[in-house]
C-alpha positions as a Markdown table, in Angstrom:
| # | Residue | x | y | z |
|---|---|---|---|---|
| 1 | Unk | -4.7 | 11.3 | -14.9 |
| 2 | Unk | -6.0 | 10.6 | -11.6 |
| 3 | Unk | -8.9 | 8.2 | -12.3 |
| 4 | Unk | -5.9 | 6.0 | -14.4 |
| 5 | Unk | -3.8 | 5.4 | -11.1 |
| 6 | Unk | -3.2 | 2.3 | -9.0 |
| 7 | Unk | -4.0 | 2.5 | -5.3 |
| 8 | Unk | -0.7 | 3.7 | -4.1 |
| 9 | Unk | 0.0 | 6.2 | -7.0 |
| 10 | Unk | -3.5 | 7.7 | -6.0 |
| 11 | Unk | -2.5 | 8.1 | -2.4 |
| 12 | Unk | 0.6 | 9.7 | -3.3 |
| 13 | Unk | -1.4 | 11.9 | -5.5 |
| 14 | Unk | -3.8 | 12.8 | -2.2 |
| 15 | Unk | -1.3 | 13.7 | -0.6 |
| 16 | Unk | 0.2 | 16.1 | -3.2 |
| 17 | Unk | -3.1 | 17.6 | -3.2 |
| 18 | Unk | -3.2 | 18.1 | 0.2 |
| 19 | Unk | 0.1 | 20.0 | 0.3 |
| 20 | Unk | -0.6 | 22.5 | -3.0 |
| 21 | Unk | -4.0 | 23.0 | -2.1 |
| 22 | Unk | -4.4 | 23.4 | 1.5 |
| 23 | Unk | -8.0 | 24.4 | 2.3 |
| 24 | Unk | -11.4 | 23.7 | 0.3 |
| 25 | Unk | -13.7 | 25.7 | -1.3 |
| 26 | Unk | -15.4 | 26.4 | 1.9 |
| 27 | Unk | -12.2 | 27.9 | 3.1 |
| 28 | Unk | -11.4 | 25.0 | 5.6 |
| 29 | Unk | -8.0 | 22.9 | 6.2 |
| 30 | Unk | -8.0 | 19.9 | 3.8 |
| 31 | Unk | -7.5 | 16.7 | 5.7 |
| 32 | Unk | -6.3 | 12.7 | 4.7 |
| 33 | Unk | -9.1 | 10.6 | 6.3 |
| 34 | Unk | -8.3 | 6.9 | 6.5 |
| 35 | Unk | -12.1 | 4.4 | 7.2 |
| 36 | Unk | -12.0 | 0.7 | 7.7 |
| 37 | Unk | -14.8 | -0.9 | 7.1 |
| 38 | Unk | -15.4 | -4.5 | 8.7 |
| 39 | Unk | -16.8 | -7.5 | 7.2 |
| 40 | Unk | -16.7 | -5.4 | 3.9 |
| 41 | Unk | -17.6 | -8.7 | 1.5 |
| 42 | Unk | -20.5 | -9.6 | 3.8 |
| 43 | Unk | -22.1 | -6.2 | 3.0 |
| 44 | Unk | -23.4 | -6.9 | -0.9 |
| 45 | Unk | -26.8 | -8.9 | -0.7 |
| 46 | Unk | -25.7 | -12.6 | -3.3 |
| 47 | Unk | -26.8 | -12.6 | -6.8 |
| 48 | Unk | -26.2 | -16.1 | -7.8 |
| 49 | Unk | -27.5 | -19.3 | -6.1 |
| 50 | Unk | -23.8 | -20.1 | -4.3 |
| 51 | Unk | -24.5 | -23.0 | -1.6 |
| 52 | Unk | -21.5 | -24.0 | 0.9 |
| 53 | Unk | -20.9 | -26.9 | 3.7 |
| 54 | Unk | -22.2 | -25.9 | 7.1 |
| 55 | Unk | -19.7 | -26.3 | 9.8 |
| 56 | Unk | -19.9 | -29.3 | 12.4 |
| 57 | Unk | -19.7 | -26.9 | 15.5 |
| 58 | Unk | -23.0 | -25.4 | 13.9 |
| 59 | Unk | -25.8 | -27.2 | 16.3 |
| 60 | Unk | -28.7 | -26.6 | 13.5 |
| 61 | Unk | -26.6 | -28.8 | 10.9 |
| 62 | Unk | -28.7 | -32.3 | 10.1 |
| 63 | Unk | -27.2 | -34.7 | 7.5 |
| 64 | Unk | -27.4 | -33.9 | 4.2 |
| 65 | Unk | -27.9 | -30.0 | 5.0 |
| 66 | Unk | -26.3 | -27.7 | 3.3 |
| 67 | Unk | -26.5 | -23.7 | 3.7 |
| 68 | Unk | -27.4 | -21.2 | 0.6 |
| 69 | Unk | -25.9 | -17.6 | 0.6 |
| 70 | Unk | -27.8 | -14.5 | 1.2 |
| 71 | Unk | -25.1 | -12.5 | 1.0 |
| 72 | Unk | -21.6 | -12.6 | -0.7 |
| 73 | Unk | -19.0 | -14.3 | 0.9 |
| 74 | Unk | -14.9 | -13.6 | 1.2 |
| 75 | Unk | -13.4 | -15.9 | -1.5 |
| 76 | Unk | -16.6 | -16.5 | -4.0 |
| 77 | Unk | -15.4 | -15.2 | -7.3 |
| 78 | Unk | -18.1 | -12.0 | -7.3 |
| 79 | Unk | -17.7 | -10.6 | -4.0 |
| 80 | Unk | -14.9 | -7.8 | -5.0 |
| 81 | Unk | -17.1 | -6.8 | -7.9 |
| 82 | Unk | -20.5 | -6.8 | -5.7 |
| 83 | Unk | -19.0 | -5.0 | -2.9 |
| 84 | Unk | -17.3 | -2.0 | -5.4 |
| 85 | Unk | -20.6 | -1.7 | -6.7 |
| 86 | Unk | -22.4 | -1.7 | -3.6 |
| 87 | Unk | -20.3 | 0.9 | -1.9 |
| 88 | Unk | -20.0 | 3.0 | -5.1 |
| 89 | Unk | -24.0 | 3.4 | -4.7 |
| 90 | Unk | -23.7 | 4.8 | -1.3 |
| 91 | Unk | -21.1 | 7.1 | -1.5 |
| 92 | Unk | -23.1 | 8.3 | -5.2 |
| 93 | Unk | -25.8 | 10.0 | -2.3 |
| 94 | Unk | -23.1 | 12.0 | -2.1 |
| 95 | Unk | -22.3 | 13.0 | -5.7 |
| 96 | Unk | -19.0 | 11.0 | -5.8 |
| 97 | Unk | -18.5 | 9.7 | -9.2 |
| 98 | Unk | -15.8 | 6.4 | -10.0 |
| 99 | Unk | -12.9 | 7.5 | -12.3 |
| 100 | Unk | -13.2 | 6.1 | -16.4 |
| 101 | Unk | -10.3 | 3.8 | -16.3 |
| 102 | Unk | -10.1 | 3.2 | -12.5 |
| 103 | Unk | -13.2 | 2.6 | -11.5 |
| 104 | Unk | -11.9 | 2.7 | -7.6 |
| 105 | Unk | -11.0 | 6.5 | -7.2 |
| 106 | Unk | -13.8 | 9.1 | -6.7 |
| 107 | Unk | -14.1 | 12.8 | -7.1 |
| 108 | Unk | -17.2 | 14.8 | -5.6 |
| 109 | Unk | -17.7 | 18.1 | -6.5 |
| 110 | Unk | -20.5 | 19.3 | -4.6 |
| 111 | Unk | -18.2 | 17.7 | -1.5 |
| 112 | Unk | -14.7 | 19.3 | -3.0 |
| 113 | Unk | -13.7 | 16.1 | -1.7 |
| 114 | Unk | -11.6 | 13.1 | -3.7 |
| 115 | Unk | -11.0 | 9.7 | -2.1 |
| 116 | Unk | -9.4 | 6.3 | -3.1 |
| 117 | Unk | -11.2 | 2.9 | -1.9 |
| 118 | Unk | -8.8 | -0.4 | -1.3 |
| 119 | Unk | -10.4 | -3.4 | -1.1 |
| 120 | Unk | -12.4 | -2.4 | 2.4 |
| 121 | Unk | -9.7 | 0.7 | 3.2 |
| 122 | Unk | -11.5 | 4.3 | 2.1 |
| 123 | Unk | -8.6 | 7.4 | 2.4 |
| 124 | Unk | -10.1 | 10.2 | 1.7 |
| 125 | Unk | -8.6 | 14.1 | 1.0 |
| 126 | Unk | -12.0 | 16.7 | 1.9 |
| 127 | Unk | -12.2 | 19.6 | 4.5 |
| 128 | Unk | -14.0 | 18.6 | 7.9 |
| 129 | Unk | -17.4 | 19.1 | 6.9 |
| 130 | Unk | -17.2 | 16.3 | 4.0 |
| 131 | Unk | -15.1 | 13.8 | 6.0 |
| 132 | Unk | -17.9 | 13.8 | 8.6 |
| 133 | Unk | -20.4 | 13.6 | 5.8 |
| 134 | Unk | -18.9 | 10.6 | 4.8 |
| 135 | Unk | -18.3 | 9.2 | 8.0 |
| 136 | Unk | -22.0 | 9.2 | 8.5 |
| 137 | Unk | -23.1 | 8.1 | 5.2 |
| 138 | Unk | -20.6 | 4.8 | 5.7 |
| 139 | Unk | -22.0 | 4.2 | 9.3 |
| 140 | Unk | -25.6 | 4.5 | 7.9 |
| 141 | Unk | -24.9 | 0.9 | 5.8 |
| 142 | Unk | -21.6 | -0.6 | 7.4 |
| 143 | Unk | -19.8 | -0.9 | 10.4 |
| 144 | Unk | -16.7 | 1.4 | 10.0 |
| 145 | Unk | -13.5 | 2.4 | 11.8 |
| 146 | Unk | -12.1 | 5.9 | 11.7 |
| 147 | Unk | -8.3 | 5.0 | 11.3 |
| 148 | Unk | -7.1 | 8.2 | 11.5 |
| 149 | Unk | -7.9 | 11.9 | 10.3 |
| 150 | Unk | -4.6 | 13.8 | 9.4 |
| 151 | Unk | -4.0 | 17.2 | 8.6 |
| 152 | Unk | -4.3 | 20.8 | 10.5 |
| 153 | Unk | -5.5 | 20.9 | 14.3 |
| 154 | Unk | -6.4 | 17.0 | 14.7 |
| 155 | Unk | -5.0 | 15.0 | 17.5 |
| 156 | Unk | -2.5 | 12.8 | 15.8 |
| 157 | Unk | -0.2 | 13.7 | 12.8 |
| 158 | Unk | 0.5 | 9.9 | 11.0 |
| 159 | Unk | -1.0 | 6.8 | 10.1 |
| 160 | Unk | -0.2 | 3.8 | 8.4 |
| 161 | Unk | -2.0 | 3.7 | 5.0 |
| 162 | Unk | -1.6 | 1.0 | 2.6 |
| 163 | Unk | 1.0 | -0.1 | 4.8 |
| 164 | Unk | 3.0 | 3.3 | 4.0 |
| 165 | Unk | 3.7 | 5.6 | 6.9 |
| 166 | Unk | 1.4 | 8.8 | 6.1 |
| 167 | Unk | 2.9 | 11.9 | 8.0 |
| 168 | Unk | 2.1 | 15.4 | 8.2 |
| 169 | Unk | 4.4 | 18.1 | 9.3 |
| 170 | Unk | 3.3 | 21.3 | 10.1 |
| 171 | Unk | 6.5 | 23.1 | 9.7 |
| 172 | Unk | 8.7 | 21.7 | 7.4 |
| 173 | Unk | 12.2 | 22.1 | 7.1 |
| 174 | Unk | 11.4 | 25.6 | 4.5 |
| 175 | Unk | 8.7 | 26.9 | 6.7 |
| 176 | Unk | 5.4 | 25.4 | 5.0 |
| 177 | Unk | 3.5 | 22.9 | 5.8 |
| 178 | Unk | 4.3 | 19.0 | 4.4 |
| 179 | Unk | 3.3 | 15.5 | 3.8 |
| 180 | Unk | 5.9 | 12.8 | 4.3 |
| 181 | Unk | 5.6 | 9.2 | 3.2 |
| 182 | Unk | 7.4 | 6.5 | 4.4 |
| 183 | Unk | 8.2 | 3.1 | 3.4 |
| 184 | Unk | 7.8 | 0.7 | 6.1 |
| 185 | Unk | 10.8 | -0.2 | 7.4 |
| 186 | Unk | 10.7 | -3.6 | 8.9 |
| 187 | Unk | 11.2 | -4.7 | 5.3 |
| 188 | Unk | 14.2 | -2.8 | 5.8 |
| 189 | Unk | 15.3 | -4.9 | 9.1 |
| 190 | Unk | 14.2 | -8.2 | 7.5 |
| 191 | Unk | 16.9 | -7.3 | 4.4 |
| 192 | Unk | 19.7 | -6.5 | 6.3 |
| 193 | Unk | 18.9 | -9.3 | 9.1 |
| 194 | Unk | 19.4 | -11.8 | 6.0 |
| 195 | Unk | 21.5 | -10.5 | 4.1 |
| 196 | Unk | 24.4 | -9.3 | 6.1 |
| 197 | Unk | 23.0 | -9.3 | 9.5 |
| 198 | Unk | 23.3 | -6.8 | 12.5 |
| 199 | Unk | 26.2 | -7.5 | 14.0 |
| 200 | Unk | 29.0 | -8.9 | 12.0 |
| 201 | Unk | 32.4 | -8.4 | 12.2 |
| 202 | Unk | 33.3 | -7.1 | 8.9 |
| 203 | Unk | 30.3 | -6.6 | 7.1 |
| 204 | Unk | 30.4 | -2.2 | 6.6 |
| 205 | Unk | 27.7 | -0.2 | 5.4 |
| 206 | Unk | 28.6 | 1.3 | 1.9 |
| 207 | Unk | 26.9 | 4.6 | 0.8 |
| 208 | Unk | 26.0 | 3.4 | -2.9 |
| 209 | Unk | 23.5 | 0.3 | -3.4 |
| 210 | Unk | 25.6 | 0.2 | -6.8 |
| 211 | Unk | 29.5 | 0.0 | -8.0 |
| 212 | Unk | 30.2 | -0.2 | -11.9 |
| 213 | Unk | 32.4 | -3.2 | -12.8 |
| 214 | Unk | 34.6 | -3.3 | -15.2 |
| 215 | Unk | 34.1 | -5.8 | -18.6 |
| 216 | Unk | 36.4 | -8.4 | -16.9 |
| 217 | Unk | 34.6 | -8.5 | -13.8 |
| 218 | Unk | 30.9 | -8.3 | -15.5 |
| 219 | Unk | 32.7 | -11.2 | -17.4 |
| 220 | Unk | 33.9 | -13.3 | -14.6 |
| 221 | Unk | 30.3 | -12.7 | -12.8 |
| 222 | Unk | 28.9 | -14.7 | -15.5 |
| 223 | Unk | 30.9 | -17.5 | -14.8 |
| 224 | Unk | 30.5 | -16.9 | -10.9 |
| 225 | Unk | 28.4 | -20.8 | -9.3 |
| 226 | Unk | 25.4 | -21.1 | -9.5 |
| 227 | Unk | 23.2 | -20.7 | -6.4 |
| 228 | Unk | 21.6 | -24.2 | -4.9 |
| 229 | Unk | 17.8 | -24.2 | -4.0 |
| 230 | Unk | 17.8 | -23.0 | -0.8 |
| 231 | Unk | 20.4 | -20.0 | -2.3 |
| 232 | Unk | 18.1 | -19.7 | -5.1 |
| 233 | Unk | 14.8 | -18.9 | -2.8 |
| 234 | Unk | 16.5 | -16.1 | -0.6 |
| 235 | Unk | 17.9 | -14.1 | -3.7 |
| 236 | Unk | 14.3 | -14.2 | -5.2 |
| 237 | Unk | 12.6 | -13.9 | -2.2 |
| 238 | Unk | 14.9 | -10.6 | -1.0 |
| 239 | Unk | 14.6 | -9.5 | -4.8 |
| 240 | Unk | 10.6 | -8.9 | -4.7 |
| 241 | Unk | 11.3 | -7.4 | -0.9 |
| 242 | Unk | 13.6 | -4.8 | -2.5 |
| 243 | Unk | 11.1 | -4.7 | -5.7 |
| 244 | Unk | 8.6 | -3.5 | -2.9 |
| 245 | Unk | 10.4 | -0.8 | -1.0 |
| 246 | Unk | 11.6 | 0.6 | -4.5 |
| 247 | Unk | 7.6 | 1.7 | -5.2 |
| 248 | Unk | 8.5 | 4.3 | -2.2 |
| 249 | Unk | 12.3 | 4.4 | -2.5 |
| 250 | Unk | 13.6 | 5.7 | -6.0 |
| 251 | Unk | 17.2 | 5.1 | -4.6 |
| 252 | Unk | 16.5 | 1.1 | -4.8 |
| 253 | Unk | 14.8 | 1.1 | -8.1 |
| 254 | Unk | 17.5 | 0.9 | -10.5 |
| 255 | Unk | 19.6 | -1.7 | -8.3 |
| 256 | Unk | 16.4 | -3.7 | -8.3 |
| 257 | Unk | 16.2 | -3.9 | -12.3 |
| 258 | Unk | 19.2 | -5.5 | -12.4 |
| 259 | Unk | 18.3 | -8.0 | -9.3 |
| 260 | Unk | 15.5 | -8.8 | -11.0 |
| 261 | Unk | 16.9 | -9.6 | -14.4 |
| 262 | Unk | 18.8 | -12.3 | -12.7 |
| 263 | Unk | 15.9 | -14.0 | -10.7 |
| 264 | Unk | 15.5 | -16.7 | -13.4 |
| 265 | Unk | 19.2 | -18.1 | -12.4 |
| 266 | Unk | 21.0 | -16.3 | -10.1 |
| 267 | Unk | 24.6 | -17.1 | -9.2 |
| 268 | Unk | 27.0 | -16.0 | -6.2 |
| 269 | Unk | 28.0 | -13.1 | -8.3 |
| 270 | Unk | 24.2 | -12.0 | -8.4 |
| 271 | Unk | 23.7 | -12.5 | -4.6 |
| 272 | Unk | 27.1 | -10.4 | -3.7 |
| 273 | Unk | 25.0 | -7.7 | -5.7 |
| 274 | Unk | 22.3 | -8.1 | -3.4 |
| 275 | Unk | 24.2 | -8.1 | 0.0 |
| 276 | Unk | 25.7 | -5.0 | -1.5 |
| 277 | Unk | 22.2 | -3.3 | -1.4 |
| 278 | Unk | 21.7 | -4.6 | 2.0 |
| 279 | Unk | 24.5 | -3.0 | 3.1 |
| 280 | Unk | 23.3 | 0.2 | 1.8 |
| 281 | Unk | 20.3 | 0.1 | 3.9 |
| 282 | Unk | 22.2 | -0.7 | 6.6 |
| 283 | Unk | 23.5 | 2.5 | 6.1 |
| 284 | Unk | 20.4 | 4.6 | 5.2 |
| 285 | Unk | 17.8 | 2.3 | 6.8 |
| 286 | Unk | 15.1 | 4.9 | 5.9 |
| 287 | Unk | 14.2 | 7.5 | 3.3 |
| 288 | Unk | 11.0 | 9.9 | 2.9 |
| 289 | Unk | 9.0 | 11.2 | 0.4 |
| 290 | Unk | 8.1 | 14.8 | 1.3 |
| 291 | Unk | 5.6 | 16.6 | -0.3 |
């Protein structure tokens, strides 16, 4: 199951992990590691002839030059493939094998460590030992950024990961320990800001993101005028925000079906639907997964 997840399913998963397991093998905390590698698609030597223009500021340029990659290069057409395969060498030093039908999530279990790679983001869920393991094994090759390391007795407690606030609580509300993942909320602010705004006379907060309409009104929605351009934009635009914050905010998702079914043509009806949501999360500007 896990080697068939997308990035952010697989995170969530880590973090599930971390909350029903607790310690390794060897007996130690379990931690959420979070590496940054820089330059990540300058790493993987080129295996194609792929020649580019060399700038003008470049003193050595001479007319008629022209420069040939030795390495890959962000936006040639192999780069992503070159670099997963270059990193998923390395880290195989240390027994992590890919996933069958995700070939981006790794399990190790000499390490009793698991970890999900993102484009040049590495989050990984192992005991101290095997996050410093890997930390060393990555600075051996690349020049990499430890973004934070979360968990029992390290200095902070959150992180942004995947642009999801990553949290752990010692002592949750029943006593145990807890992971907590949160959307980010300036999607949130940018919503209501266009939607319904922050300070308008009028415009209350409503504790459902949904009412049921009767036949007559679904009826007389149809019929509601059409949006113009501009009008048109903004509900799609807003629509694909929501669509995001619903992958951490089941609340949203099933108002955001129906948003979306109407992206093709939307009408004033439609948008009144999506100011309604807005004022939702006026109301309940934030919600948390807790683990």
């Amino acid at each position: 199951i896990f080697s068939a997840m997308p990035p952010l399913e697989a995170l969530k998963l880590l973090m599930s992990l971390k909350s029903s397991l607790q310690m390794s093998r060897r007996g130690k905390p379990l931690l959420i590691v979070h590496f940054d590698i820089s330059r990540a698609h300058f790493m993987p030597k080129a295996e194609r002839d792929i020649y580019v223009e060399i700038p003008d500021e470049d003193p050595s340029k001479k007319d008629g030059m022209i420069g040939k990659l030795l390495r890959t290069w962000y936006g040639t057409q192999d780069a992503s493939n070159l670099w997963q395969k270059h990193y998923t060498d390395l880290i195989g030093k240390l027994d992590y094998t890919p996933g069958i039908s995700n070939r981006a999530v790794f399990y190790s279990k000499a390490q009793d460590a698991r970890m999900l790679v993102h484009g040049d983001d590495f989050v990984l869920l192992a005991d101290e030992d095997a996050a410093d393991a890997m930390l060393k094994l990555l600075q051996s090759q690349y020049t990499v950024k430890e973004v934070a390391r979360i968990g029992t007795g390290t200095k902070s407690q959150e992180a942004v990961i995947l642009n999801r606030i990553v949290r752990y609580v010692p002592i949750s509300t029943d006593g145990n320990p807890a992971m907590e993942l949160e959307a980010d909320h300036r999607h949130v602010q940018l919503l209501v800001e266009d939607l319904v705004g922050t300070g308008k006379v009028g415009v209350k907060p409503v504790d459902t993101p949904r009412i049921r309409h009767s036949e007559d009104e679904i009826w007389k929605g149809y019929d509601s005028p059409k949006l113009d351009k501009q009008g048109v934009t903004r509900y799609r635009s807003n629509t694909m925000r929501l669509s995001y914050l619903g992958q951490d905010r089941i609340d949203l998702q099933e108002s955001t079906k129906a948003l979306a079914q109407k992206m093709a043509d939307p009408n004033e009806f439609d948008l009144s639907q999506l100011k309604r949501v807005a004022r939702y999360l006026k109301r309940y500007p934030r919600a948390v997964l807790v683990y």
